[in-house]
C-alpha positions in Angstrom: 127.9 56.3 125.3 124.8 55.2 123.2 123.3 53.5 126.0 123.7 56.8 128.1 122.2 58.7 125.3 119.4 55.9 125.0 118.2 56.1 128.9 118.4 60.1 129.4 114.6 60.4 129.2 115.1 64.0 129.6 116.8 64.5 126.6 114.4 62.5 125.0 111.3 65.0 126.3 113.5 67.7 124.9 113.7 66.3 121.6 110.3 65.9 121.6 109.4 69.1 122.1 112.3 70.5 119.6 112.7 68.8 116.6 108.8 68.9 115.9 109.7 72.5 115.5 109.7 73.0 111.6 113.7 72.9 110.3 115.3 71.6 113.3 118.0 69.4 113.6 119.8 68.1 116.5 123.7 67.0 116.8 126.2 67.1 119.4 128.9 70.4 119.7 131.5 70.3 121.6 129.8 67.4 124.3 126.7 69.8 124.1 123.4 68.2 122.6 122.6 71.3 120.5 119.5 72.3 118.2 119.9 74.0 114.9 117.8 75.8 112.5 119.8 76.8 108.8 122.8 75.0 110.2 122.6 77.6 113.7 122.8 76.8 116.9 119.6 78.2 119.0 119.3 76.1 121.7 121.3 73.5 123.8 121.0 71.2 126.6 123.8 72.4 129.6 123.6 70.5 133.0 119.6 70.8 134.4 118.7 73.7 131.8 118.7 74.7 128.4 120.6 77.1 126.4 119.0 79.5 124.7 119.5 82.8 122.2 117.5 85.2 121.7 118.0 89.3 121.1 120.3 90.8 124.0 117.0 93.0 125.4 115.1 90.3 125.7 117.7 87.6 127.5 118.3 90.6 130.3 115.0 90.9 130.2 114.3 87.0 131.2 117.4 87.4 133.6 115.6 89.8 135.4 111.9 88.9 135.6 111.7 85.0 135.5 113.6 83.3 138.8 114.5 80.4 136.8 116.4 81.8 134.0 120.3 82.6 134.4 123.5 83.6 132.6 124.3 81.0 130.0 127.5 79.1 131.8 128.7 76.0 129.9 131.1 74.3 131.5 131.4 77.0 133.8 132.5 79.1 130.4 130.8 82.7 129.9 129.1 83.2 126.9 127.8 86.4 125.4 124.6 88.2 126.2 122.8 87.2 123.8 122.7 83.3 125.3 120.5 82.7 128.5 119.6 79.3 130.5 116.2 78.2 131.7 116.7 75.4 134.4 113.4 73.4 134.7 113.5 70.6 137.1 111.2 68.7 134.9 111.8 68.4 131.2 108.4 68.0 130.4 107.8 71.7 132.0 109.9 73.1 129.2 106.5 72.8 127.0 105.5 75.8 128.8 108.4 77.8 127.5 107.4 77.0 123.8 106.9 80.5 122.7 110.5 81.4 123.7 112.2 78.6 121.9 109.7 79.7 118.9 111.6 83.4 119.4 114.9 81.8 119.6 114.5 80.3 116.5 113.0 82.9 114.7 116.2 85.1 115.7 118.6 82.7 115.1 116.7 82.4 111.4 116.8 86.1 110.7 120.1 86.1 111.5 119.8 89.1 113.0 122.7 90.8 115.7 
């Protein structure tokens, strides 16, 4: 397993990008590697995308305007509203959503509903 987690370079770009984000931590939930801010979950890596919560109006919002982001599914599980997935076929592209995983943390933060 620590070999896996050693070659998945796209993991790695993730992480990258993440944890310079100011309070995040990473660990693994339920086979998930997730990202945390004040010990809550804002972000995970689910097949080719990422996990991602932010306020419901804004997820359907993303669901509707941006082709790449979808319902978040893991495992083929529903979650609520509030989670959406952006599928990037390169990791390094996710650099581009950096204002969104700004706004996910932020919310999570807040804790806000």
């Amino acid at each position: 397993m620590k070999a896996e987690k050693e070659k998945n370079p796209r993991r790695a770009l993730i992480d990258a990008l993440l944890l310079k984000l100011p309070g995040v931590s990473a660990r693994k939930i339920n086979g998930l590697d997730a990202y945390f801010v004040a010990d809550k979950m804002f972000a995970c890596i689910s097949g080719n995308g990422i996990g991602l919560r932010l306020p419901v109006a804004t997820a359907t919002e993303l669901q509707f305007s941006r082709e790449n982001v979808v319902p978040f599914q893991p495992g083929g599980m529903a979650s609520t509203r509030e989670w959406i997935q952006i599928d990037r076929a390169e990791a390094a592209d996710y650099e581009k959503d950096l204002e969104l995983f700004q706004a996910s943390l932020d919310f999570v933060k807040s804790g806000r509903r």
